[in-house]
Structure formats: structure tokens, C-alpha cells
BAZAPA-356587 format. One record per residue: residue number from 1; residue in one letter; chain; y, z, x of N, C-alpha, C, O in turn. Coordinates in steps of 0.2 Angstrom, whole numbers, plus 5000, padded with zeros to 4 digits. Layout:
+-----+-----+-------+------+------+------+-------+-------+-------+------+------+------+------+------+------+
:   n : res : chain : n_yy : n_zz : n_xx : ca_yy : ca_zz : ca_xx : c_yy : c_zz : c_xx : o_yy : o_zz : o_xx :
+-----+-----+-------+------+------+------+-------+-------+-------+------+------+------+------+------+------+
: NUM :   A :     A :    Y :    Z :    X :     Y :     Z :     X :    Y :    Z :    X :    Y :    Z :    X :
...
+-----+-----+-------+------+------+------+-------+-------+-------+------+------+------+------+------+------+
END
This chain:
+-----+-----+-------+------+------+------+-------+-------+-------+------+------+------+------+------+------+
:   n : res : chain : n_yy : n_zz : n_xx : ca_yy : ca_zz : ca_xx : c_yy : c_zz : c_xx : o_yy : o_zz : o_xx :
+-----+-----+-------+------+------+------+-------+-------+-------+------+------+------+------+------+------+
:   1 :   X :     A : 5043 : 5020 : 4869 :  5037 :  5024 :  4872 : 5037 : 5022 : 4880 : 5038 : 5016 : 4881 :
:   2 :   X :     A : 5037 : 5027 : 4886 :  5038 :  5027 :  4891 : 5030 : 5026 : 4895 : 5028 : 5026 : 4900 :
:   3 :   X :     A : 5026 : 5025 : 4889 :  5019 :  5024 :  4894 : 5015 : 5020 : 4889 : 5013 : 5024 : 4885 :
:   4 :   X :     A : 5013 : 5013 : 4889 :  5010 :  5009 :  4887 : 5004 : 5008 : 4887 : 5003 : 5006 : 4893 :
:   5 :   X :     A : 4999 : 5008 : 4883 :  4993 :  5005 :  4886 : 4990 : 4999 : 4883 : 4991 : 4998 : 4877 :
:   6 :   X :     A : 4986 : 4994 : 4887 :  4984 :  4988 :  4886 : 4975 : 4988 : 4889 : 4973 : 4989 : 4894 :
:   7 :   X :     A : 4970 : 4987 : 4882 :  4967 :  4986 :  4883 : 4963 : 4980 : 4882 : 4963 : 4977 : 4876 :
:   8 :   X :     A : 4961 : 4977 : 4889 :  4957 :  4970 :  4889 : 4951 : 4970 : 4890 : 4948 : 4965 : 4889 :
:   9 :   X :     A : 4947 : 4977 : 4891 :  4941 :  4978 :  4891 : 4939 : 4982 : 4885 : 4942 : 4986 : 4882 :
:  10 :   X :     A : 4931 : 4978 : 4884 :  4926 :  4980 :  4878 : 4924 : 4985 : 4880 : 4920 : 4987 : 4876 :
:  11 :   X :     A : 4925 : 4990 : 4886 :  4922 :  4995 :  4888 : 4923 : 5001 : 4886 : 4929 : 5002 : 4884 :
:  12 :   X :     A : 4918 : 5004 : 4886 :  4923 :  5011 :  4882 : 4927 : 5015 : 4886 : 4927 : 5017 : 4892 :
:  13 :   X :     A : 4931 : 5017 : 4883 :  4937 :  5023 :  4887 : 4940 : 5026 : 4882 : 4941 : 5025 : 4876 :
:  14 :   X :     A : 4943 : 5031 : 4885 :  4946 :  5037 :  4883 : 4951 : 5036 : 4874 : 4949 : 5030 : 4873 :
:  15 :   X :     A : 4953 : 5038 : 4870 :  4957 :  5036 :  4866 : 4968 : 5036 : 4870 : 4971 : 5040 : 4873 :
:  16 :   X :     A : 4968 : 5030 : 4868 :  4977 :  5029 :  4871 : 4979 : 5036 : 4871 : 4978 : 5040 : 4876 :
:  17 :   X :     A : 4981 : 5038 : 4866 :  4986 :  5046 :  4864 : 4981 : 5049 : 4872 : 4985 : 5049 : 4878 :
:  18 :   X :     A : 4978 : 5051 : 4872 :  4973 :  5054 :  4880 : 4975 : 5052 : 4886 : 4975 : 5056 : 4890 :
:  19 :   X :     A : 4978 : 5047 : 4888 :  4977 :  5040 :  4893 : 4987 : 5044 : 4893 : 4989 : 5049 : 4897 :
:  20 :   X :     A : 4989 : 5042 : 4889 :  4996 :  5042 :  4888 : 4997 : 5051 : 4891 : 5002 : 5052 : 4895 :
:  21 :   X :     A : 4993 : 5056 : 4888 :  4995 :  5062 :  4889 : 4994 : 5065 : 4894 : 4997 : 5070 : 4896 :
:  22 :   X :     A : 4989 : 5060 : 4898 :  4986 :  5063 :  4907 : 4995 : 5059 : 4910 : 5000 : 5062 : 4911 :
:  23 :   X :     A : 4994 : 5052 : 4910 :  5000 :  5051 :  4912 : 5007 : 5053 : 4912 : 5010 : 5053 : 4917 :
:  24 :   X :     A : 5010 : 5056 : 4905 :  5015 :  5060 :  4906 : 5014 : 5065 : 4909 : 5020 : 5066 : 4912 :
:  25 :   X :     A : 5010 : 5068 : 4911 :  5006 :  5074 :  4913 : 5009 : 5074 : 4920 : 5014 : 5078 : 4923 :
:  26 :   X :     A : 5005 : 5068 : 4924 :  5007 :  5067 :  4930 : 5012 : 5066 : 4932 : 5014 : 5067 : 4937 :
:  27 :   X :     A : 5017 : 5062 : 4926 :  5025 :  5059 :  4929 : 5029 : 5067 : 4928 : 5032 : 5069 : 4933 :
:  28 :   X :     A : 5029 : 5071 : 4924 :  5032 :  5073 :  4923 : 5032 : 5084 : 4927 : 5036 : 5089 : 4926 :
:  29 :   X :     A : 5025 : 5081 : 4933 :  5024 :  5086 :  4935 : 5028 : 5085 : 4943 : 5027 : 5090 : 4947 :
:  30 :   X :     A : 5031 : 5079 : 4945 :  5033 :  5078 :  4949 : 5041 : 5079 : 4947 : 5044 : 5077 : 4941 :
:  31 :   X :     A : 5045 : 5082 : 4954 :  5050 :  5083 :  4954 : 5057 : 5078 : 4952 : 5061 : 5080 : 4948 :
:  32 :   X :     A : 5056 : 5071 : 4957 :  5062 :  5067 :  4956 : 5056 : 5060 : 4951 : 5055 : 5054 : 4952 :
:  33 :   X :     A : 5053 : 5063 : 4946 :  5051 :  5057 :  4941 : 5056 : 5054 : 4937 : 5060 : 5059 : 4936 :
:  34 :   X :     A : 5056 : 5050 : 4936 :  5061 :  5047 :  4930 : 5056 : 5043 : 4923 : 5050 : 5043 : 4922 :
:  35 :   X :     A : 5060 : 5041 : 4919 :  5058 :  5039 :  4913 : 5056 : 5032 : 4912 : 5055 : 5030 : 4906 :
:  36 :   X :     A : 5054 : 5029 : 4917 :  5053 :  5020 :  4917 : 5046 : 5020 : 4915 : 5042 : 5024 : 4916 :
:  37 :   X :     A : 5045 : 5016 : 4911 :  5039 :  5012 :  4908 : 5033 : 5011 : 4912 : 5033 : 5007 : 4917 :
:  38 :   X :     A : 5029 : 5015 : 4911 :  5022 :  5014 :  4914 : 5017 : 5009 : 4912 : 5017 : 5010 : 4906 :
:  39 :   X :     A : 5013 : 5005 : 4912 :  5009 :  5000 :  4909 : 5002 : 5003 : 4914 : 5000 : 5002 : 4920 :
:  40 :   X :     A : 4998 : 5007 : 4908 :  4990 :  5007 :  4908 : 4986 : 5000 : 4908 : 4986 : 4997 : 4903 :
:  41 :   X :     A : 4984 : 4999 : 4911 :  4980 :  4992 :  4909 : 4973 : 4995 : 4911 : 4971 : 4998 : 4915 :
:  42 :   X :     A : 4969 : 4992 : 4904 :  4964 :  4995 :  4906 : 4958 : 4988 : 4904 : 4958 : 4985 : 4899 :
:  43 :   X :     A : 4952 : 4988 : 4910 :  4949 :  4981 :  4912 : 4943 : 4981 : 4914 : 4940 : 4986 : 4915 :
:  44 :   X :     A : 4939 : 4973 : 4913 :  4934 :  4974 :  4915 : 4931 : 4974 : 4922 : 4935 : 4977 : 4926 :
:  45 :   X :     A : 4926 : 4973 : 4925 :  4922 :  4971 :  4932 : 4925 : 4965 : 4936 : 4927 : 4965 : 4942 :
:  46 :   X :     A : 4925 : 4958 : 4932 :  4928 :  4955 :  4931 : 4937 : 4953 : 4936 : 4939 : 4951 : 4941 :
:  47 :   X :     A : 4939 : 4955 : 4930 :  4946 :  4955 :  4930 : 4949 : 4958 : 4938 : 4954 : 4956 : 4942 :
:  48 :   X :     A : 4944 : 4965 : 4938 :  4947 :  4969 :  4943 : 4946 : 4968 : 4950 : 4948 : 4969 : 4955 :
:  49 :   X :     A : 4939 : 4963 : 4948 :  4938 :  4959 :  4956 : 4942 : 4953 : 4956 : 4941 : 4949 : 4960 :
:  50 :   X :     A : 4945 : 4952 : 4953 :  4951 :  4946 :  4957 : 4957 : 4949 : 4957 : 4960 : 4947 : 4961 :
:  51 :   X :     A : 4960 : 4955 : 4953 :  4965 :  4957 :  4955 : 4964 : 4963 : 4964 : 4968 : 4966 : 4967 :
:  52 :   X :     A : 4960 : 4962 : 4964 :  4954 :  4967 :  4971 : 4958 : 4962 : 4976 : 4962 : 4964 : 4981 :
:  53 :   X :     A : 4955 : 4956 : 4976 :  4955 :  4951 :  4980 : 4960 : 4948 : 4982 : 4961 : 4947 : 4988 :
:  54 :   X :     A : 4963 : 4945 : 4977 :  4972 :  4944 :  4977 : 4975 : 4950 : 4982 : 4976 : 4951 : 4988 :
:  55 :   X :     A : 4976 : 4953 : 4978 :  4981 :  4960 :  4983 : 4980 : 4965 : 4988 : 4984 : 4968 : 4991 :
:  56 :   X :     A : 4974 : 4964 : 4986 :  4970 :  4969 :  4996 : 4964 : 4966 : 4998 : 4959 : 4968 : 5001 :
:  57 :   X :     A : 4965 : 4959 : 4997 :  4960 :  4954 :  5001 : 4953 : 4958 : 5000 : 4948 : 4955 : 5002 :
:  58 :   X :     A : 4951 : 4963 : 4997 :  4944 :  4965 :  4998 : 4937 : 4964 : 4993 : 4939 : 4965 : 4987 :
:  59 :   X :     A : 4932 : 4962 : 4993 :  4928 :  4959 :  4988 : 4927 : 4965 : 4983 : 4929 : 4971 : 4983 :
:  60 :   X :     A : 4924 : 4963 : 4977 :  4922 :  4967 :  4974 : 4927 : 4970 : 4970 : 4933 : 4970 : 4971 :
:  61 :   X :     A : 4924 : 4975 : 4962 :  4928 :  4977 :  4958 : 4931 : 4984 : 4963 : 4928 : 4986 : 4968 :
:  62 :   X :     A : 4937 : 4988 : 4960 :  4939 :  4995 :  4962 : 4939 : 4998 : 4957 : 4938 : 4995 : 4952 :
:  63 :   X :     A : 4940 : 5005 : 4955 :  4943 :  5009 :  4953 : 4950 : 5008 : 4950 : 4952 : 5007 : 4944 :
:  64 :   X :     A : 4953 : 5009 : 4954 :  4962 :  5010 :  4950 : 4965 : 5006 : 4957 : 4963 : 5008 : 4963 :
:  65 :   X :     A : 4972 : 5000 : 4954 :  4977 :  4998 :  4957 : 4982 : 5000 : 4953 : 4982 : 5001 : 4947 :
:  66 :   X :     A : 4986 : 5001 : 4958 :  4992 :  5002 :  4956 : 4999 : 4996 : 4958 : 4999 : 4993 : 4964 :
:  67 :   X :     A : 5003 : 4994 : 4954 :  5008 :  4990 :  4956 : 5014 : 4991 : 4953 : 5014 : 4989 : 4947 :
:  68 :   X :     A : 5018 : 4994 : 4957 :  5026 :  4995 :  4956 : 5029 : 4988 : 4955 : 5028 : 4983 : 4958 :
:  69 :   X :     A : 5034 : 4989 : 4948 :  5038 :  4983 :  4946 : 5042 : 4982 : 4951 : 5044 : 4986 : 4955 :
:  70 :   X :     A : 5045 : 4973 : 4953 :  5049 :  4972 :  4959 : 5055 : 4970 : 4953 : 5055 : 4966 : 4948 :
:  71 :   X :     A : 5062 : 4975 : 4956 :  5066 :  4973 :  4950 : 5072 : 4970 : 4953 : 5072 : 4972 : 4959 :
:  72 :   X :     A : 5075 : 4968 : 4952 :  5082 :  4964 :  4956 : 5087 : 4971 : 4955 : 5088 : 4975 : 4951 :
:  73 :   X :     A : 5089 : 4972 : 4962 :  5096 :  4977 :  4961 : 5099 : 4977 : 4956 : 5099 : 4982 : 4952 :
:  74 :   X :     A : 5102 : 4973 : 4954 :  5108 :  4971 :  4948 : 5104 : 4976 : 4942 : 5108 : 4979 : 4938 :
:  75 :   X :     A : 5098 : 4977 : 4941 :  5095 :  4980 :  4935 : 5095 : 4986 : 4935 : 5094 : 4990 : 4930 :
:  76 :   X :     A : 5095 : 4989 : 4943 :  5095 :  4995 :  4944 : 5099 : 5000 : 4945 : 5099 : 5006 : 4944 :
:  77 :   X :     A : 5103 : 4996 : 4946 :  5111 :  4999 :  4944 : 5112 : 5001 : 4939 : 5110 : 4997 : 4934 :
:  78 :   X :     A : 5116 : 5009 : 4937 :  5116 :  5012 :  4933 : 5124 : 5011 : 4930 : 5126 : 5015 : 4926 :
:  79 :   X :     A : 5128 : 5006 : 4935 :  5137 :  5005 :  4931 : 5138 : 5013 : 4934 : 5139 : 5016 : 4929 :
:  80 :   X :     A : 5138 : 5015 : 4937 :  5142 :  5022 :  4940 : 5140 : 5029 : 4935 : 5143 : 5035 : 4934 :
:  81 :   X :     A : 5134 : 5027 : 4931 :  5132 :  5029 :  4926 : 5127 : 5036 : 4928 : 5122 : 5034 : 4931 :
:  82 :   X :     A : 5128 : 5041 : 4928 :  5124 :  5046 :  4932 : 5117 : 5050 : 4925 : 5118 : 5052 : 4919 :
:  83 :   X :     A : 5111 : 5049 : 4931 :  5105 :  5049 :  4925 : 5106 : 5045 : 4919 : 5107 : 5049 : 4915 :
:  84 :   X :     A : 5106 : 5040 : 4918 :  5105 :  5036 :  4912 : 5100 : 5033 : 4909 : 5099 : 5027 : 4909 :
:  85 :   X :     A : 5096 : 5040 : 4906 :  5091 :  5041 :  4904 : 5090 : 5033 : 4897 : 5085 : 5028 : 4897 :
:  86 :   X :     A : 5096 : 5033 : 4894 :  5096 :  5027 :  4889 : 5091 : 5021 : 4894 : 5085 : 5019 : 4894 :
:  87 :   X :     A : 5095 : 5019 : 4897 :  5095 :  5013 :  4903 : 5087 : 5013 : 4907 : 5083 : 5009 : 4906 :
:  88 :   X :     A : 5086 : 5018 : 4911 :  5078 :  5020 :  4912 : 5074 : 5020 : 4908 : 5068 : 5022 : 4910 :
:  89 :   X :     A : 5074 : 5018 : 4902 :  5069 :  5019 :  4898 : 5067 : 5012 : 4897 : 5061 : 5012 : 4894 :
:  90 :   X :     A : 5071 : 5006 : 4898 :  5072 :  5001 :  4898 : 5069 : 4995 : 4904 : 5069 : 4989 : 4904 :
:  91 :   X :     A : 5067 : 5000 : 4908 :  5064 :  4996 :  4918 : 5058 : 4998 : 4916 : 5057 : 5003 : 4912 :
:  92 :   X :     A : 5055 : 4994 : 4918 :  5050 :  4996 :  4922 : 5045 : 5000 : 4929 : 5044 : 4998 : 4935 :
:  93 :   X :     A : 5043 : 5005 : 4928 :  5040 :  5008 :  4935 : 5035 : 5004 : 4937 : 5035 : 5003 : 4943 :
:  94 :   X :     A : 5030 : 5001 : 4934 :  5024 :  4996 :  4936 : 5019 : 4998 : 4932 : 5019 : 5001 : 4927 :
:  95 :   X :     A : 5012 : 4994 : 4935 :  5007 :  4995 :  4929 : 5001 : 4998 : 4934 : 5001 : 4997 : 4940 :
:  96 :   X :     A : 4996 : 5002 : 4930 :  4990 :  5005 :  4933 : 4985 : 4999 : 4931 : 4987 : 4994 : 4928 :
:  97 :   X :     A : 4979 : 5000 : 4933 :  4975 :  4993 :  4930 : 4969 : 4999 : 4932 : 4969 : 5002 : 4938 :
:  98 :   X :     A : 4966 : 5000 : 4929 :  4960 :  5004 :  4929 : 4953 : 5000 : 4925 : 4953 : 4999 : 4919 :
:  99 :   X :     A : 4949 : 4999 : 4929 :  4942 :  4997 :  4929 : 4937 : 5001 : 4925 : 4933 : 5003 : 4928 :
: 100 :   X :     A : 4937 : 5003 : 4919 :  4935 :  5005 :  4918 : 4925 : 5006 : 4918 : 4923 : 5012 : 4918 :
: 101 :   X :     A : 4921 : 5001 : 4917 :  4914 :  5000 :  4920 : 4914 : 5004 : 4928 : 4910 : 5009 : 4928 :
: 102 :   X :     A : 4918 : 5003 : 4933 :  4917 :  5007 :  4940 : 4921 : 5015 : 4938 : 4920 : 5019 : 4942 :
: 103 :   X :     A : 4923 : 5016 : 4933 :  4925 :  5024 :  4933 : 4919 : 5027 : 4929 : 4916 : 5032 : 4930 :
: 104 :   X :     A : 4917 : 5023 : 4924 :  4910 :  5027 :  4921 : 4904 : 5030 : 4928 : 4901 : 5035 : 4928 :
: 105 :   X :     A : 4903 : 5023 : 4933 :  4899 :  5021 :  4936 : 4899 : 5028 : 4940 : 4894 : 5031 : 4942 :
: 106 :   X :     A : 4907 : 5030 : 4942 :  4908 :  5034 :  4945 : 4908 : 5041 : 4944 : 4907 : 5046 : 4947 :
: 107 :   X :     A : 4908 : 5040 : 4940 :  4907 :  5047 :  4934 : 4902 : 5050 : 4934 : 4901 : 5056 : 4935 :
: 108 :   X :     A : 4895 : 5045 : 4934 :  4890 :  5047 :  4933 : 4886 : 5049 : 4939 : 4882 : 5054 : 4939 :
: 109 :   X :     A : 4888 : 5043 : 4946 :  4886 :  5044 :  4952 : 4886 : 5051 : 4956 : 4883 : 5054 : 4960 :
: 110 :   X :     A : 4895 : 5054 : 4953 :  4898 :  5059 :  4958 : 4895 : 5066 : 4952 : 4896 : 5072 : 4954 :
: 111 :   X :     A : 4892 : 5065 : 4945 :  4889 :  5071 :  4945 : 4899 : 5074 : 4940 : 4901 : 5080 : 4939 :
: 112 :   X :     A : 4902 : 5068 : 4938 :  4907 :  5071 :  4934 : 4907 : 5069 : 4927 : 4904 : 5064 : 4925 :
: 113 :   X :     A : 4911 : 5073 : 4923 :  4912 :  5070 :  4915 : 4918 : 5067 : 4914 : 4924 : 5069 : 4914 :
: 114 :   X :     A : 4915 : 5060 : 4912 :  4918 :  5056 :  4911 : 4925 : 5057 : 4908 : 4929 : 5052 : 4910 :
: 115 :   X :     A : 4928 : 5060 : 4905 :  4936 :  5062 :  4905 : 4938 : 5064 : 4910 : 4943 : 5060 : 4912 :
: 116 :   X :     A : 4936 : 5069 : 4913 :  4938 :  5074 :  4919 : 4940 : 5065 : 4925 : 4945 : 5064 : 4928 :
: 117 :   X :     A : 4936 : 5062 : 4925 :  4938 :  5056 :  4930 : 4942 : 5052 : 4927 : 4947 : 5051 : 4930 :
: 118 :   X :     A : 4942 : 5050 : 4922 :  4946 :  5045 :  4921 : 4955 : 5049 : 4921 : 4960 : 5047 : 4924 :
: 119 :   X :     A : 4953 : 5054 : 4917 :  4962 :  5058 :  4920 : 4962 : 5056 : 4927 : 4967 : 5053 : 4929 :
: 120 :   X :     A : 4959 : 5058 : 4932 :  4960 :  5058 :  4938 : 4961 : 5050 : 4941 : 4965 : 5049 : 4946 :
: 121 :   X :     A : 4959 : 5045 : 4939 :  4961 :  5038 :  4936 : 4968 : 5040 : 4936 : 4972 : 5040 : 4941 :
: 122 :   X :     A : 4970 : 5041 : 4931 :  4978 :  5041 :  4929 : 4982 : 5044 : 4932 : 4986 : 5042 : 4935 :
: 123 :   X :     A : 4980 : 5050 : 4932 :  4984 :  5055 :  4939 : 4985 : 5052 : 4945 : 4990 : 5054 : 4949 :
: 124 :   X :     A : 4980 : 5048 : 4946 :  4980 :  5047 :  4956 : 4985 : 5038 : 4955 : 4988 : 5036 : 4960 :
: 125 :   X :     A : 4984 : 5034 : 4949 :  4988 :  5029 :  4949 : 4996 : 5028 : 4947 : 5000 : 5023 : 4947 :
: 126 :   X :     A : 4998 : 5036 : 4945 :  5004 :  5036 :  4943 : 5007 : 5040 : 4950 : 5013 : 5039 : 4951 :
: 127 :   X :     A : 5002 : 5043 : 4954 :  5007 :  5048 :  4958 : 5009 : 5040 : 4965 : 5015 : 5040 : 4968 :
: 128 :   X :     A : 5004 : 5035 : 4964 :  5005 :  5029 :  4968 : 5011 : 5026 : 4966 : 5015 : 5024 : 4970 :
: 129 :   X :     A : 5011 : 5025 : 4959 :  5020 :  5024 :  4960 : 5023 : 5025 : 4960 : 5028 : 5022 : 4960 :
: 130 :   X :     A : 5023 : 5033 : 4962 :  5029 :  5037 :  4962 : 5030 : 5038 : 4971 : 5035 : 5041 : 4973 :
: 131 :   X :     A : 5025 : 5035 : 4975 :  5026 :  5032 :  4983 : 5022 : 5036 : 4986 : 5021 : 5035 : 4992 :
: 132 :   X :     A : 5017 : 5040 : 4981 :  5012 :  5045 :  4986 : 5006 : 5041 : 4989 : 5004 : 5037 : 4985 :
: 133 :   X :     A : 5003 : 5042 : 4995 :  4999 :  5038 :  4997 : 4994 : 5041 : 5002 : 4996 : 5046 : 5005 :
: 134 :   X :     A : 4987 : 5039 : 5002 :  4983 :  5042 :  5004 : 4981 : 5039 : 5010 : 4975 : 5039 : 5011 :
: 135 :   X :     A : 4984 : 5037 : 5016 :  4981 :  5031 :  5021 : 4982 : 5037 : 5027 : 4979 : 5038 : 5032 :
: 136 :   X :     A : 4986 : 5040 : 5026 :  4987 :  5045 :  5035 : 4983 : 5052 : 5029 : 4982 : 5053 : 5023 :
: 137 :   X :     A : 4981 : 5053 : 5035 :  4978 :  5062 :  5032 : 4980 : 5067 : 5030 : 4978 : 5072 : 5027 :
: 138 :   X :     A : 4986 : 5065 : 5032 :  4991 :  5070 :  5028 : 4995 : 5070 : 5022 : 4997 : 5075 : 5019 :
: 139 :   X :     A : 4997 : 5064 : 5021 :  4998 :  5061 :  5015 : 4992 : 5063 : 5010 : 4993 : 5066 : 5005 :
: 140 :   X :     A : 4985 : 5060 : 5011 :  4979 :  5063 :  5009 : 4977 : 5069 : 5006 : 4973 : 5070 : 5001 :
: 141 :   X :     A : 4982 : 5073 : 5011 :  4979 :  5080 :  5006 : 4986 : 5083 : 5004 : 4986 : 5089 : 5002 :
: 142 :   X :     A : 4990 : 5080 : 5005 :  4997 :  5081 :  5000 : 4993 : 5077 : 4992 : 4992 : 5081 : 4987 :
: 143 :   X :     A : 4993 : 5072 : 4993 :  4989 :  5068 :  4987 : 4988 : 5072 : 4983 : 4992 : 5074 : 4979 :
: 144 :   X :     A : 4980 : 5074 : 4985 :  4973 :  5077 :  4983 : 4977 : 5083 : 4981 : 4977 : 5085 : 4975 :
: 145 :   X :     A : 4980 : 5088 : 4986 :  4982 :  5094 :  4982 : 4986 : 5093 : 4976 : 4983 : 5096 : 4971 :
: 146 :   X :     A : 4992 : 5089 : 4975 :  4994 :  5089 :  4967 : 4990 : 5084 : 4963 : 4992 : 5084 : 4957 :
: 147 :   X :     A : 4985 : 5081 : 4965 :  4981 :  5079 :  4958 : 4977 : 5084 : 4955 : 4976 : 5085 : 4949 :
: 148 :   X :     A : 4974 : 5089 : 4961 :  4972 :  5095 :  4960 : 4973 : 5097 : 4956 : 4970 : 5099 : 4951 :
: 149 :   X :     A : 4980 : 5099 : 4956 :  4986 :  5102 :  4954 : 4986 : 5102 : 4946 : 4985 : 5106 : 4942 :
: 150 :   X :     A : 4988 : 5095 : 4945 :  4990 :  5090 :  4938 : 4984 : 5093 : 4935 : 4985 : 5097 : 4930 :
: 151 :   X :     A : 4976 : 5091 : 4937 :  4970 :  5091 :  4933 : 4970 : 5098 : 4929 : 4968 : 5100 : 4923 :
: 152 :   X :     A : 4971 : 5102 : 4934 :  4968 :  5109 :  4933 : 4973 : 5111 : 4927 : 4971 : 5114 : 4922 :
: 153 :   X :     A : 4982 : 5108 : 4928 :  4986 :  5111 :  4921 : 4982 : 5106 : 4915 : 4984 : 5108 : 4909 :
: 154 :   X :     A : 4978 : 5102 : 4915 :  4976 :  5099 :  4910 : 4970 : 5100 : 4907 : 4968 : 5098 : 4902 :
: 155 :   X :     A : 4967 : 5106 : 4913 :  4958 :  5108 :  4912 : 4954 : 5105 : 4913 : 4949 : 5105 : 4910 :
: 156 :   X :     A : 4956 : 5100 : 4918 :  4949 :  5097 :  4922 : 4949 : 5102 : 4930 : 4953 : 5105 : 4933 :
: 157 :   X :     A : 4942 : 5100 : 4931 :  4940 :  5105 :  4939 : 4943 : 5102 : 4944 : 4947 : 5098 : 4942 :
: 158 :   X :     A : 4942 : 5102 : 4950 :  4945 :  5097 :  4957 : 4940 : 5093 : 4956 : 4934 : 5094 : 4955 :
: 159 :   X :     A : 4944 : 5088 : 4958 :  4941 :  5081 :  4957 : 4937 : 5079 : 4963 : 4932 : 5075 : 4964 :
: 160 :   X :     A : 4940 : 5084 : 4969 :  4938 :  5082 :  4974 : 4932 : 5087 : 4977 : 4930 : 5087 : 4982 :
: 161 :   X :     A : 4929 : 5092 : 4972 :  4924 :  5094 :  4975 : 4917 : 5093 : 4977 : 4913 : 5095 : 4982 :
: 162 :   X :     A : 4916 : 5090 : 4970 :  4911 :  5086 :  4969 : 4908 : 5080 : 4975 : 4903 : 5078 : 4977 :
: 163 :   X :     A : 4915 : 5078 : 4977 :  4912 :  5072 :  4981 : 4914 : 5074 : 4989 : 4915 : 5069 : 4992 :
: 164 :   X :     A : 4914 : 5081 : 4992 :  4916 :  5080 :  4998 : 4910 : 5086 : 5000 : 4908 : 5091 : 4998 :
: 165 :   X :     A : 4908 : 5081 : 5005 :  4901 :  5086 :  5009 : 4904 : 5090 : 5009 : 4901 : 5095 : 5011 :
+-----+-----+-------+------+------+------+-------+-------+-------+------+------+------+------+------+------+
END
């Protein structure tokens, strides 16, 4: 299986098969995605505030981190092997870690239903490994547009309507 989930939190969420289906959803609505192993980790308040603090110095729990596998070349080489889907399936792309307590929190705050967020959870933590990134403004509404995108083939609303003056 190309998408993994790991639950360390007592919190409630989504059912796996859900988690995994938003995920494919996203990997597979992108152009140059590949087949590498994704890891859902799914956490408490706790956990997320020291992985928060470790890797973006900032206090407090988040929403969704994302971290791409660091893999030595030698592994990524395909032997002169073109798409080698076998062998891809076998790497890892990295792990999502979603906070589960700050996605309810959020859900409730911004006035959405709690699936409808947590897909956008996974949406927005797989399009980050695939290198999309929200820090210039254009990159932002490149983002935003295909998570739009993703939700909507899945029948959730914009994720971003609710929350923008």
C-alpha cells in the first residue's frame, strides 16, 4: 500500500480507508506524482507541539506538517530503469503528521464539517510533498486553486471560502 496511516492519537478522526482515499485523491491528481509511500500520522496537541518547535522553531501545536523523506541517491536511482513503478513503491515520499484536536478546533471555529477539513488536511499535506508551497502569493493561489480543485472532485466546498474576509 502506497499510503500508510499511523495513529497515536485518542482523538477522533476520520476512518483510515477515508484518510488514504483523500490522499490518493491528491497524489494522483497531480501531473508528475509518483508512487512512493506516504505516511499519515495522525497526533495529539502534545506531540505536535514539539514537532512545531523542533522544525519551524514556532510555539504551540499546528495543524498539518509535512516532511519529505531524505533519501541517499544511490536509492533513487532507478539502474537505467525507466518509471519503475516496482522500485517506487518501495521509497518513501515522507510523512504528513496532522494534529488532529487543532483540525476539530478548526472545523468548528471556521464554521466547517469536520470531513470537509480534515480532507483539506490531507490535500494540502500531500500537495507539500509534491513541492507546492504557500509562502509567495503566487505560489498561494496556485496551492489554494488545486486544493480547490482536489476537494471539489471529492465533494467537499472551497475550503477557502469560509475563512476569507
Amino acid at each position: 500500500m502506497s499510503i500508510v496511516v499511523q495513529t497515536v492519537s485518542i482523538c477522533e478522526h476520520p476512518p483510515s480507508g477515508e484518510l488514504e482515499t483523500w490522499a490518493e485523491a491528491a497524489r494522483t491528481s497531480l501531473a508528475n506524482s509518483n508512487h512512493r509511500e506516504i505516511v499519515l500520522r495522525l497526533v495529539d496537541e502534545a506531540e505536535m507541539t514539539k514537532l512545531n518547535a523542533e522544525f519551524r522553531s514556532k510555539p504551540g501545536p499546528t495543524n498539518v506538517l509535512s516532511f519529505l523523506a531524505e533519501l541517499p541517491d544511490a536509492m533513487t536511482k532507478n539502474n537505467g530503469l525507466e518509471n519503475n513503478i516496482e522500485q517506487e513503491l518501495n521509497l518513501p515520499l515522507g510523512d504528513i503528521v496532522i494534529c488532529a484536536p487543532i483540525v476539530a478546533l478548526e472545523a468548528k471555529a471556521q464554521n466547517k464539517r469536520l470531513p470537509a477539513h480534515w480532507c483539506h488536511m490531507v490535500t494540502h499535506g500531500v500537495l507539500h510533498l509534491y513541492g507546492f508551497d504557500h509562502v509567495k502569493k503566487t505560489d498561494a493561489m496556485t496551492m489554494e486553486a488545486l486544493e480547490t480543485k482536489i476537494l471539489a472532485k471529492l465533494g467537499f466546498p472551497d475550503p477557502y471560502l469560509a475563512i476569507k474576509p
